[in-house]
N, C-alpha and C positions, 0 to 999 in steps of 0.2 A: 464320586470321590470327594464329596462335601467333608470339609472339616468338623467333626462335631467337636473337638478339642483344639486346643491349641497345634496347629503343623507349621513347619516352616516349608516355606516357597522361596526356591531361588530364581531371580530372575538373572540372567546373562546377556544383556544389553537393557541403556536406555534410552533408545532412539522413538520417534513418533510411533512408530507398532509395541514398543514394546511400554510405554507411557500410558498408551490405548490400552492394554491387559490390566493395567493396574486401575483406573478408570472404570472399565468394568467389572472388576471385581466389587469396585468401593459401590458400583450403582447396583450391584446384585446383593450386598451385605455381606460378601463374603469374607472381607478381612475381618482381624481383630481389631477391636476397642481397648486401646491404649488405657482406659483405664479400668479396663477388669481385667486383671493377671488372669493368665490358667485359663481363660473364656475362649468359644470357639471359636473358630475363623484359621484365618494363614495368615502368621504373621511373614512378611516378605522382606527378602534381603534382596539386595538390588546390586549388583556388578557392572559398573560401566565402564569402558574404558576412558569417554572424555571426561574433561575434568571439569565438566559443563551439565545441568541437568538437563533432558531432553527439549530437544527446539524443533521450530517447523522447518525442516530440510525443503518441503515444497517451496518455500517463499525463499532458501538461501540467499538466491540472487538480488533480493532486495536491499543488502547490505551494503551491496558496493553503490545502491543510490541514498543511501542517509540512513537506512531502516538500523535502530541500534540492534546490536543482539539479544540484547538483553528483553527487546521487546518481541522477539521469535518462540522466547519459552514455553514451554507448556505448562513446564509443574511449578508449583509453589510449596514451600514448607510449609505453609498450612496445609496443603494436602495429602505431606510427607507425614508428617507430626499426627496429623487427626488420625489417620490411618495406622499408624504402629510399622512406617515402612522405611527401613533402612538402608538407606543411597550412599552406596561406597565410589565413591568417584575418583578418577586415576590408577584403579586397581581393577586391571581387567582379567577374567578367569582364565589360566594356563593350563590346567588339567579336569579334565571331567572322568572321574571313580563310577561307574556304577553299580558295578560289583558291593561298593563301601559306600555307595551315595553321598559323595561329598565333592565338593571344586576343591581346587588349590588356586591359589591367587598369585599374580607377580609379584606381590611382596610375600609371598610362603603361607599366607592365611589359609588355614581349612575351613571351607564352610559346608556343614552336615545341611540336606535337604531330606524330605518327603515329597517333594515334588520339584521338577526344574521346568525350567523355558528359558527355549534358546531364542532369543531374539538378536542374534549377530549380526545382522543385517548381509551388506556381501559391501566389495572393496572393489575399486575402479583398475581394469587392465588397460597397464601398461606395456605398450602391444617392445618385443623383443630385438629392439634394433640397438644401435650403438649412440653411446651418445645419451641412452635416455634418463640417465640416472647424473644428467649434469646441472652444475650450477643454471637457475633459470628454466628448467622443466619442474611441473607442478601438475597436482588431479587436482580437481574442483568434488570435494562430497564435503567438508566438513566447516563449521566456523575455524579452525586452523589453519584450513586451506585457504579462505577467503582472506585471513589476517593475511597470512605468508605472500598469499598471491599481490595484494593490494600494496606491501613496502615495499616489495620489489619492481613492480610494476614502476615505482616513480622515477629510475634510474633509464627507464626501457623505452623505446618509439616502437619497437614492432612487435606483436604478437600471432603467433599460429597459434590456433585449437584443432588437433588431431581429433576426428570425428563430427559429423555433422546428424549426430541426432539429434533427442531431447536436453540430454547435460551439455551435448556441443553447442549448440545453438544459444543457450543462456550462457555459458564459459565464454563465448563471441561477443554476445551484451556486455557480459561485465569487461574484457578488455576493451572493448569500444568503449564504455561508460568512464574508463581508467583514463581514459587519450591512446591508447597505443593504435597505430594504425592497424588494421585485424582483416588476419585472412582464416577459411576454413577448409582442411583438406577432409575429405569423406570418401574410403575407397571403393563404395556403393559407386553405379549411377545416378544416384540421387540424393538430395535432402533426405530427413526423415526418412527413409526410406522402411521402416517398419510401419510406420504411420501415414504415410500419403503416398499416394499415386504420380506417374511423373507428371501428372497435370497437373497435381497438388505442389509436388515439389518445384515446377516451373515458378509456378506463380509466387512460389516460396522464395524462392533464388532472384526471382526480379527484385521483390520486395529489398529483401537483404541486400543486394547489389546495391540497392538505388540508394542505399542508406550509407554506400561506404565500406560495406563492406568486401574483402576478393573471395571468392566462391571456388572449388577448386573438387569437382570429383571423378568418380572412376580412376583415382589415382591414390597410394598409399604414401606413408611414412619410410622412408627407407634407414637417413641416420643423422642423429643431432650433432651439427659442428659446432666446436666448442673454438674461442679464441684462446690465445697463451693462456690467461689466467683461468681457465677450463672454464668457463662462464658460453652459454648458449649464444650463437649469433646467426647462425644458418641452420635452417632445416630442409637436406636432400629429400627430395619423392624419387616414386619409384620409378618418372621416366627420365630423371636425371635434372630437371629443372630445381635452381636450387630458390629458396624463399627466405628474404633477412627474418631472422627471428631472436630477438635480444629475451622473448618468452615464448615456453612451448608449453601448452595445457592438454594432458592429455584424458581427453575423454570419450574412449572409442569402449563402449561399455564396461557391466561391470560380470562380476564374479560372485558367487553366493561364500557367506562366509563359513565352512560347514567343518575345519579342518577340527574341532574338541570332539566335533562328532565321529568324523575317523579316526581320530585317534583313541574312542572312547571303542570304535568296534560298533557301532549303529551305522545303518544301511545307508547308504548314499547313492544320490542317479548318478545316473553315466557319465552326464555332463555335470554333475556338482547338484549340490541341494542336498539338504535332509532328506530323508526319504519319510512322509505321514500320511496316516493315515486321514478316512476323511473327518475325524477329531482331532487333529495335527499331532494325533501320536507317532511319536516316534517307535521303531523296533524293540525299545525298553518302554516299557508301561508308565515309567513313573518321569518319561523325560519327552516332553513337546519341545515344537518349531515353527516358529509363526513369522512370517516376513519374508523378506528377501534372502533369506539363509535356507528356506525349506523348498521342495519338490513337493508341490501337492500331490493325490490322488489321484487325476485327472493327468499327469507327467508333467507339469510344466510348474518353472519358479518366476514367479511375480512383482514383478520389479519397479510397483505403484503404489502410494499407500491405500490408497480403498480397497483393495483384496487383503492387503494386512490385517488391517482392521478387522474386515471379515472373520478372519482368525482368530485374532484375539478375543476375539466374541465369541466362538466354538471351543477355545481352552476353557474363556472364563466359565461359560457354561458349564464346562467336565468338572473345573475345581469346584465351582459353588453345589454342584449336584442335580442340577436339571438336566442339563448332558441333551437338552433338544435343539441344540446350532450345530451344523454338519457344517462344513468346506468342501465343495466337490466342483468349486470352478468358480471363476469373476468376472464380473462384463470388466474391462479393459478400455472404458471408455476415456479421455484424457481432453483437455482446453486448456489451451495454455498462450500467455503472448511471450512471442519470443523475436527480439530484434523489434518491437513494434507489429508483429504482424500478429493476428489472429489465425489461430492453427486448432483444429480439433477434429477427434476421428470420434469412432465409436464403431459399436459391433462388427461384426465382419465386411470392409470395405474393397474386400480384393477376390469374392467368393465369386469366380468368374462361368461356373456350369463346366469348365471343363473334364477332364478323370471323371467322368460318370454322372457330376455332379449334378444339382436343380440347372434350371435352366436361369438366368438374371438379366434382368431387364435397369442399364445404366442412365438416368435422368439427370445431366450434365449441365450446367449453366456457368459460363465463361467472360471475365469483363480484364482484359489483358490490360487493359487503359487503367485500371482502379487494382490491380495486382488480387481478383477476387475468382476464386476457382470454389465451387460445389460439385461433389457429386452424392447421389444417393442410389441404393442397390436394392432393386426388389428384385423377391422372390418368383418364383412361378403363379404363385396365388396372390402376386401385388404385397405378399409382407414387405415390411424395410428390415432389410438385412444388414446395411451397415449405411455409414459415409462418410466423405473429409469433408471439410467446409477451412479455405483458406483465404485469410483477409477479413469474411465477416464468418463473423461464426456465433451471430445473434440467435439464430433458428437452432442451434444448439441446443439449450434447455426443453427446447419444444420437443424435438427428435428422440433424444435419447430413449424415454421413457418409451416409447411406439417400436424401439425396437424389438425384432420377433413377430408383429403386428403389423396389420394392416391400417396404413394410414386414415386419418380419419377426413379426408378431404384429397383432391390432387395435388400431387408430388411437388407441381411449382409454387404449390403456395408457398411452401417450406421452403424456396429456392430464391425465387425473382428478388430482387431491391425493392426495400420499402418502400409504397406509395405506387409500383408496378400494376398496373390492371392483373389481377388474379394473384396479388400476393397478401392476401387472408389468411392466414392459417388457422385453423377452428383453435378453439380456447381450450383452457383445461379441464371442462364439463365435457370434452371427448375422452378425457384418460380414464381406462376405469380403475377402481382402488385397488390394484392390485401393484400397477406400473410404477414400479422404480421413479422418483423425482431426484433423490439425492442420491447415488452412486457411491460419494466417498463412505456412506453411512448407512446405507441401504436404508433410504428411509422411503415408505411410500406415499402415492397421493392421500391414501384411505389416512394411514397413520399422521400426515401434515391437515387434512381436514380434521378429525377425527378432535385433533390438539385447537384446530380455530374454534371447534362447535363444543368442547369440553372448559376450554378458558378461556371463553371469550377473546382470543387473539384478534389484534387490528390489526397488524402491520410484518414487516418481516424478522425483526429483531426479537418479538414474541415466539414468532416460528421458530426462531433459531435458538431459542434459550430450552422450548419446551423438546423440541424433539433432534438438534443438533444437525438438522438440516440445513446445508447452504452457509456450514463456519470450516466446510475441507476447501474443495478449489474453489467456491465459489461461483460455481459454471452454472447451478440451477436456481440461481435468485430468481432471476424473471419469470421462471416454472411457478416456484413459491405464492411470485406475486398473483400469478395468474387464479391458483388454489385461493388465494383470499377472495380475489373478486369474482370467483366465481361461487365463495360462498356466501355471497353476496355481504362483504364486509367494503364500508364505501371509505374510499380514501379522501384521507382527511387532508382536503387543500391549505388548510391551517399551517402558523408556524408550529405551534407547540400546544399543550396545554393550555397557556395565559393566553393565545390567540386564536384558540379554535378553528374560528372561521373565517378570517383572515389570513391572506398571501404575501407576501413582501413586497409585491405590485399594490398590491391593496393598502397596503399600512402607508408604502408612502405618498400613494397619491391624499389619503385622508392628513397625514401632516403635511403636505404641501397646499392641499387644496383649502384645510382647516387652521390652518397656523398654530400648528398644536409645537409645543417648544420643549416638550419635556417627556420621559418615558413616564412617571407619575402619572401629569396627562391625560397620557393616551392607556395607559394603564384603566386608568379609573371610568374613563369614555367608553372604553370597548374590548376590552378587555375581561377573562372570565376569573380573575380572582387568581391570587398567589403571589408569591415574591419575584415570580421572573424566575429564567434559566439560560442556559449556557445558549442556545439557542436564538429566543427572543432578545435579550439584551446588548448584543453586538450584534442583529440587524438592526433594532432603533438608535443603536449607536451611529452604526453606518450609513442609516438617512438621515437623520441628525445633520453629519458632518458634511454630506453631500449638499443638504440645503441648509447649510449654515449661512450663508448669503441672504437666503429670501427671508430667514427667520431672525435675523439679527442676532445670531449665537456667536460666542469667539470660541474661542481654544475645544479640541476635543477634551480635553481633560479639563477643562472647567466647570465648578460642582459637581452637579447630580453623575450629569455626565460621564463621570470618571470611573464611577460604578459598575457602568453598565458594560468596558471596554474588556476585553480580551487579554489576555497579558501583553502581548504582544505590542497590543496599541495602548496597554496600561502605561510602559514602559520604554513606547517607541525604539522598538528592538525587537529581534527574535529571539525566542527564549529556543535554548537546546538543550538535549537530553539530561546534563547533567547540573542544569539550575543557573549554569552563566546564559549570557546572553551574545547577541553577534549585534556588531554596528557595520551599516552599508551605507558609505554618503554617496548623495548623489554625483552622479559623472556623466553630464549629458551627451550621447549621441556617442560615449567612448572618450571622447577628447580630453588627457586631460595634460596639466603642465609638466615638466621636470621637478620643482619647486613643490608642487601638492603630492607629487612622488614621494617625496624627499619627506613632506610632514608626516605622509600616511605610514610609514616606515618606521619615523620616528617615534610615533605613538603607540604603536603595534609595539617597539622595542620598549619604548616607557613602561608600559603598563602590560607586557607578557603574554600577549593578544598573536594567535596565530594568523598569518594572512593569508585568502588567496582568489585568484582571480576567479571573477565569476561567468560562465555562460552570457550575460548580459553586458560584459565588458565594463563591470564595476569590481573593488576590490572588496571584501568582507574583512573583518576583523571580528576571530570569534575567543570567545572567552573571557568577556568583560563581565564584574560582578554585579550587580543592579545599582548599587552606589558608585560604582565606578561611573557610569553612564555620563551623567552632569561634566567632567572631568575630561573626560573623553571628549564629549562636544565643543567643549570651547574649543579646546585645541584644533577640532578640524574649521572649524566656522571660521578661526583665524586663518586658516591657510585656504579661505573660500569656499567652504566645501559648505551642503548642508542635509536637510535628509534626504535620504533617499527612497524613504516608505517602504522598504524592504516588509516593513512589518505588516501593514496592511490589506486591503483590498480594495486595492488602489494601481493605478498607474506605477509599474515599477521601472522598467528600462523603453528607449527607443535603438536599438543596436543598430549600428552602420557600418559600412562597408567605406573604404576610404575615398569611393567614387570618383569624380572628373578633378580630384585635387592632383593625385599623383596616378590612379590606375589609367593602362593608356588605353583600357576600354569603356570607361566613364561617362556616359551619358548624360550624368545630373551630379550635384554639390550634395551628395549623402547625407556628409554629415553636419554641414548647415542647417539641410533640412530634420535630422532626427534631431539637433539639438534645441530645434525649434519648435518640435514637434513636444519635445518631453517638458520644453519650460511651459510650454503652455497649459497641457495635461497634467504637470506634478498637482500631486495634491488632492486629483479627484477621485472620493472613494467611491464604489459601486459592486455589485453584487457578488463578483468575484476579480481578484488580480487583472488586470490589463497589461499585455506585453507587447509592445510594438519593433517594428524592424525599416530600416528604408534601405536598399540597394541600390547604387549607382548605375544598373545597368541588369541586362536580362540572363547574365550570369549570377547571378542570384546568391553574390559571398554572403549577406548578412542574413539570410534565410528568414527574408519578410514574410513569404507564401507559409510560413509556421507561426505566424503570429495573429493576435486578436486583430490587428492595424498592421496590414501591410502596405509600402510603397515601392515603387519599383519606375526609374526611371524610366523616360524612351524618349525617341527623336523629336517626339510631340507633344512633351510635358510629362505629366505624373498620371501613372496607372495606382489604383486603389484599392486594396483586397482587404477581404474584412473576415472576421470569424474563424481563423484557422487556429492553432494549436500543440504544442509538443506533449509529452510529457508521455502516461498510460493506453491513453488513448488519442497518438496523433490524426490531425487533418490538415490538409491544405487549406489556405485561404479561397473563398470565392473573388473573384474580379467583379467589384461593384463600377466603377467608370474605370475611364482609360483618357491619356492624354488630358490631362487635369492641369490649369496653371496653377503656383503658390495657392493665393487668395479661393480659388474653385475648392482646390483639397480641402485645406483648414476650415472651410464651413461645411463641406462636407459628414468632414470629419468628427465637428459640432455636435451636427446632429445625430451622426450615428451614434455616439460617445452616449447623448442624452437621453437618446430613445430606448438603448440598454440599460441605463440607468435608470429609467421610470419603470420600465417593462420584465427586466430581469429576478429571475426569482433566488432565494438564498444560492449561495455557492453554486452560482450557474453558470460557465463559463458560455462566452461569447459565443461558442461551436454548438454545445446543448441547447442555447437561447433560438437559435437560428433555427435550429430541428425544431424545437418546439412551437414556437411561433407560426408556422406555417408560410408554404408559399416561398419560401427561399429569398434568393436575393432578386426575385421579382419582386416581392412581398414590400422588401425595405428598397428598390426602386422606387415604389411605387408613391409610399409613405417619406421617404428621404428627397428625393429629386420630383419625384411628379408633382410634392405635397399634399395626396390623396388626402389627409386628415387634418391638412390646415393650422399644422404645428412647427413648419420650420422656419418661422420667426422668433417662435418662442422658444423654440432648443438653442437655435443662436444664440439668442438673448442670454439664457439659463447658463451660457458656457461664456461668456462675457461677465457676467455677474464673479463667477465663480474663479476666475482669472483675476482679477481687480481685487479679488478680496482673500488670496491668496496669502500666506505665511508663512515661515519656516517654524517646522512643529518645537523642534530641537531649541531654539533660540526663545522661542515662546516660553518653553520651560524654565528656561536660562532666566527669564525676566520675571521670572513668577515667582516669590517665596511660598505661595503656598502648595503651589504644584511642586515646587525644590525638594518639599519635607515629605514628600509618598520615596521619594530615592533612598529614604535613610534606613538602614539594614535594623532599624529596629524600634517600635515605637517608643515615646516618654512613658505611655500611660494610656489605659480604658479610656478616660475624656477625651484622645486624640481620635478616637476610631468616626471614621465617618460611615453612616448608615449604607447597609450593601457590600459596604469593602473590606478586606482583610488586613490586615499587619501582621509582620512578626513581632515575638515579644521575647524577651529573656523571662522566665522566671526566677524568684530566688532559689531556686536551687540549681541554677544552671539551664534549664532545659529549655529550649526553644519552640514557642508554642506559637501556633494561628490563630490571633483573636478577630472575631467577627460579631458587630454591633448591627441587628435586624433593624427594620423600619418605628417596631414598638421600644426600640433599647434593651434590648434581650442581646447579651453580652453571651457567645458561647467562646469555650477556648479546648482545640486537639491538638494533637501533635500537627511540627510542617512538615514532620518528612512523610515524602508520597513513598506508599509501601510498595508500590508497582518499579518506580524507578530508582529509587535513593535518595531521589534530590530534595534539595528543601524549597519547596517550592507550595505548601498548600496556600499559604497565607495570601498568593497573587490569583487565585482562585476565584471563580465568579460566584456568588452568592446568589442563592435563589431559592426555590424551593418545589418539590415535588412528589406529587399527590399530597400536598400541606403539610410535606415534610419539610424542615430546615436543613437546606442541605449547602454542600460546597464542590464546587469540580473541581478537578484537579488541570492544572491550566494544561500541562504535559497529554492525556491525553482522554483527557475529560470522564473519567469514572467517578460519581459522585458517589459525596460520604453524607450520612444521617451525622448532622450536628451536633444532636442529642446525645447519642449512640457512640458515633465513632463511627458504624458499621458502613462497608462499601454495600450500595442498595445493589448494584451493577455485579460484584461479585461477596456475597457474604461471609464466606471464609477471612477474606483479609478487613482488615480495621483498621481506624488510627486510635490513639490513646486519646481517652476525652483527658483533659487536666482541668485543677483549679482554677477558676477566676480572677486572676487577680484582682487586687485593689488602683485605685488609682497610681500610690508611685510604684515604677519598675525599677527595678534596678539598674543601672547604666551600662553598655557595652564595655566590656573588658576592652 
């Protein structure tokens, strides 16, 4: 069905399956080239109902933690545009002619086809009780839903989620993530229940529990009570127990969207679906179904996007004319974290030999204490037939691939805990090339080697550019990685390019042990040549500023310095999505006055600054313009405040608990101690963020056992937990001593503080440091308290130095004119540019451009607005360069641009405008 002339193609939805068709077309050549009229190809009209171009629905839930939306998108109009493809958005198709081959549209539009694709996806049932259509009930599938759900939520304390599957479970996150207190009702006996076993689901339900949230199944929705002003407050089950619920989300599955098809007269199953063939034809020739709207071949609709995909690949093949990708079924494999837990199935985990079947042999391993459940299912002939893995579900990437197959080693290697006698799993010179590694993309081992031995690939991000392996859920990177090093590709311990062969441990011990004072330097020492990158220049920033004491450096933004920082610590602030930035001063231990209340209020109200409290029990004020900044700080510094290194990677909070002040189960002065804790540690930068907690007692309010430094009162002093974590992937704290006095901890503390800080590699938090290191918290017993290596004089010392020579960064600023003049929203003039750094600039015609002065005085100037976000932001960009290109990142989220050029190296489709150079005078801000 190849186009040898110009045809149009309707597409009817543009969700992730149906973005994928277009995608595939442009990588088959099958569309037209917009600039040869009348030339062959499809040109494609596109029907969607939101008024949004397609986004990644897998990641939705990442919205309610900060993810913008606008960074879930998939398409870009440069890929609209190159293509000749026309996105009608908010105009979704009301009629389907095929008799006449045409839609009709809600706004009355006829659009004529030669070919269509139903990509409708399907819509969330709302199971038929009373009540449910009231103020305060809401589905979770869309960015509308997520907006809707998130205003309302701020008026609410309780939510239920009807359904406890895949969209139940993350609908429970994001209320939990809201504040609302979160219950989940599920009329199954279990969790998950399509996806794990009740062993699975056990271990599923403690997790979630322990987290806060109420758990609630074998029991249904009966009817949503509404108060007078019909707004949701209670929700009845079906044994009469009633649940406050000020929100109800209902996500008790979905429905395929197929009704253009019935009403078009094309076959539909029994249960809903397009009825296609295994070319996703539909019963008209000239009209496919691909996604969650169709019934495959095989009877079943799929409700994942990697079998979409699958499809879209099987149409695009029909329209381009190759017509060699069939659909006749999908592994249904899934990983997912949900509430914190690690959850993943794959092939058939429930095929139990009964009804006739093979006989299966259950390989179960059980750790109720660590919420960690495995199971795996062989066959009669030892194949792996399926399994769940809940809690870890690292052996994941390993498994999948094997399924159908006999494992290439025993069962527990795949099973046991790391470091387990017998928990080896053979590498990925067991897979042979045929086995599936990416799922979302069917991509295989043969086709991921094939790509490392064809373009020299090092790493994973080459992997995933060349053959789009490991950019869907992301489940089989460590598969990936395993194909590189077994094609014997050696990973590079280096930071970057300009450090080859050098580690972050490495660099800083050579500036601490070499009194090297400068990234120039050490550039030219050891270093392989280039201007630096987004990478290397904010770690030598960050040892720099760590041993700014023994090096007799001041201010991080003093000279060269200033260069190398991140915007973030450019600007001592966090920059957010939209080009302003957030200020968070410090509030040690939580404690703060009425009076600092009162200023922080007032500034926020001065200067238009939204406030709110943080996790860490400090206030943010976000939406300060970069010159605003200087303005902003005096005013808190006067009312005591000063920074809070929000920005950094650095010591950010010590949170406490109100302990033996007023709680009348208090053990220990909490918040004495975290305030004591955090004056001592502000200020020190180190390889990743440091968050610290103390608890008054073994009721554990300030949730120390989640933090890098935990403390926790007892009858016999201070207990000491080190290394834990919140966030993607939570851990508890280990207990490094117990019953500590003041002076015991605080040197302690020292050293552990410093030993990470020499030892630690880029963006490694304390929990990965500890994995990697070896030996656990014997390890740093052994080396902290034993002094096995004869350095805990001198970590002391190191944290003493570094104390004494302490500053407030904000205030420093404050004192500094020439650090005053980087705050000003626009430079004088080219002579002001300091080498490495950028400025904005007005030119004479208005337009606001990034100039950036190289180390030779080579002056380039692009546009500042970042084309990814909006915001104008290039000019705060770190300068560098790569493979000896002049390039600039974008601080937002770092895709560099050829300076030259314009062109993103990262995605070449998008660019910035190269402009003029100016001359020396600019003209003056308006």
């Amino acid at each position: 069905m190849a186009a040898q002339r110009t045809q149009t193609l309707v597409l009817i939805g543009h969700g992730m399956v149906g973005h994928r068709l277009l995608e595939a077309l442009a990588e088959r050549g099958a569309l037209v080239d917009p600039e040869v009229p009348g030339g062959p190809g499809w040109r494609v009209t596109v029907l969607a109902e939101e008024d949004v171009p397609a986004y990644d629905r897998v990641h939705l839930s990442s919205v309610f933690t900060g993810t913008a939306p606008d960074q879930l998108g998939l398409s870009t109009p440069e890929f609209l545009a190159g293509h000749g493809i026309d996105l009608r958005l908010g105009d979704p198709a009301e009629h389907l002619d095929t008799a006449a081959r045409t839609v009709t549209t809600t706004s009355g539009t006829v659009v004529p086809y030669d070919a269509l694709v139903l990509a409708t996806g399907s819509y969330p049932f709302v199971p038929p009780i009373p009540g449910a259509d009231a103020t305060g009930c809401f589905t979770y599938r869309t960015l509308y839903d997520v907006d809707a759900l998130t205003s309302y939520a701020e008026r609410a304390c309780t939510g239920v989620v009807v359904g406890g599957g895949l969209l139940g479970l993350e609908a429970a996150g994001a209320l939990r993530t809201l504040g609302l207190t979160t219950h989940v009702v599920e009329f199954a006996p279990r969790l998950m229940p399509l996806q794990v076993d009740d062993g699975g689901a056990a271990a599923l339900r403690a997790t979630i529990e322990s987290m806060g949230v109420a758990v609630h199944t074998g029991v249904g929705a009966a009817e949503v009570e509404t108060d007078t002003e019909g707004r949701a407050c209670l929700l009845r089950l079906s044994d009469g127990r009633r649940l406050p619920a000020d929100v109800v989300v209902f996500s008790a599955g979905v429905r395929p969207r197929d009704r253009l098809a019935r009403e078009a007269g094309l076959a539909v199953g029994d249960r809903g679906g397009v009825a296609v063939d295994e070319r996703c034809r539909t019963t008209d020739p000239y009209v496919y179904a691909i996604g969650e709207c169709a019934q495959t071949s095989d009877g079943r609709v799929y409700g994942l996007v990697a079998p979409g995909y699958r499809m879209a690949e099987a149409v695009a093949d029909q329209l381009a004319g190759a017509g060699a990708t069939v659909f006749t079924g999908a592994d249904t494999s899934t990983r997912l974290k949900l509430l914190g837990a690690d959850v993943a199935s794959f092939g058939d985990p429930f095929a139990d030999g009964r009804d006739g079947g093979p006989r299966t042999t259950e390989i179960v391993f059980s750790d109720g204490r660590e919420g960690v459940y495995k199971k795996l299912l062989l066959g009669p002939e030892g194949q792996l037939l399926g399994g769940i893995l809940v809690g870890d579900a690292a052996a994941y990437g390993s498994l999948v691939p094997h399924a159908g197959r006999r494992l290439p080693g025993p069962p527990e290697a795949f099973l046991l805990p790391a470091g387990a006698a017998g928990a080896e799993p053979p590498g990925a010179g067991a897979l042979p090339d045929d086995a599936v590694v990416c799922s979302c993309h069917n991509v295989t081992k043969g086709a991921v080697a094939g790509a490392i031995a064809e373009h020299g690939l090092t790493d994973i991000g080459g992997v995933k550019r060349c053959t789009e392996a490991g950019t869907g859920c992301g489940g089989c990177v460590n598969t990936l990685q395993a194909v590189l090093d077994a094609a014997g590709v050696r990973r590079r311990k280096g930071l970057c390019e300009h450090f080859p062969e050098l580690s972050r441990p490495e660099l800083y011990e050579l500036v601490r042990t070499e009194h090297i004072r400068s990234y120039t330097e050490l550039a030219e020492r050891y270093g392989s040549g280039g201007a630096g990158c987004t990478v290397c220049k904010p770690v030598v920033a960050n040892v720099l500023g760590t041993l700014a004491p023994e090096l007799g450096l001041g201010h991080v933004l003093d000279g060269e310095q200033a260069a190398l920082q991140d915007s973030n610590d450019l600007f001592l602030a966090n920059l957010q999505k939209d080009g302003t930035y957030s200020v968070v001063p410090r509030v040690p231990g939580g404690e703060i006055t009425a009076e600092q209340l009162i200023a922080l209020g007032e500034v926020a109200r001065d200067h238009g600054l939204y406030s709110k409290i943080t996790g860490g029990q400090r206030i943010d004020l976000f939406g300060a313009r970069k010159e605003e900044l200087p303005a902003v700080w005096r005013r808190l510094i006067a009312a005591g405040f000063e920074s809070g290194q929000a920005y950094g990677k650095s010591l950010r909070t010590v949170k406490s608990c109100v302990g033996s002040r007023f709680c009348r189960f208090g053990q220990g002065d909490s918040v004495r101690l975290a305030i004591d804790l955090e004056l001592r540690y502000r200020g020190l930068r180190a390889p990743h963020k440091i968050k610290g907690g103390v608890s008054g007692c073994l009721r554990e309010c300030a949730e120390a056992r989640g933090k890098d430094i935990g403390v926790i009162a007892t009858a016999g002093g201070w207990n000491l937990y080190v290394c834990g974590n919140g966030g993607t992937d939570p851990r508890h704290a280990d207990l490094l001593a117990s019953d500590l006095s003041a002076a015991e901890l605080f040197a302690l503390i020292d050293r552990f503080l410093m030993y990470y800080v020499r030892t630690g590699e880029r963006l490694e938090r304390t929990s990965a440091w500890l994995e990697r290191i070896g030996g656990g918290t014997g390890h740093l017993r052994e080396v902290l308290i034993e002094d096995s290596l004869g350095i805990c004089a001198e970590l002391e010392a190191q944290m003493d130095r570094h104390v004494a020579a302490y500053r407030d960064e904000w205030r420093a600023v404050l004192d500094d004119p020439a650090a005053l003049a980087r705050f000003e929203p626009h430079v004088a003039g080219v002579e002001f540019l300091e080498p490495g750094r950028g400025r904005a600039a007005l030119l004479a015609d208005g337009t606001e451009a990034a100039l950036f002065r190289d180390g030779d005085g080579e002056v380039y100037a692009v546009g500042n607005r970042d084309p990814f976000s909006g915001a104008d932001v290039i000019a705060n960009g770190i300068m560098g360069s790569r493979d000896g290109v002049p390039v600039v990142a974008s601080p937002l989220h770092k895709q560099e641009f050829d300076l030259r050029t314009g062109v993103c190296l990262d995605d070449p489709a998008v660019s910035l405008p190269v402009l003029p150079v100016p001359g020396p005078a600019l003209p003056a801000r308006p």
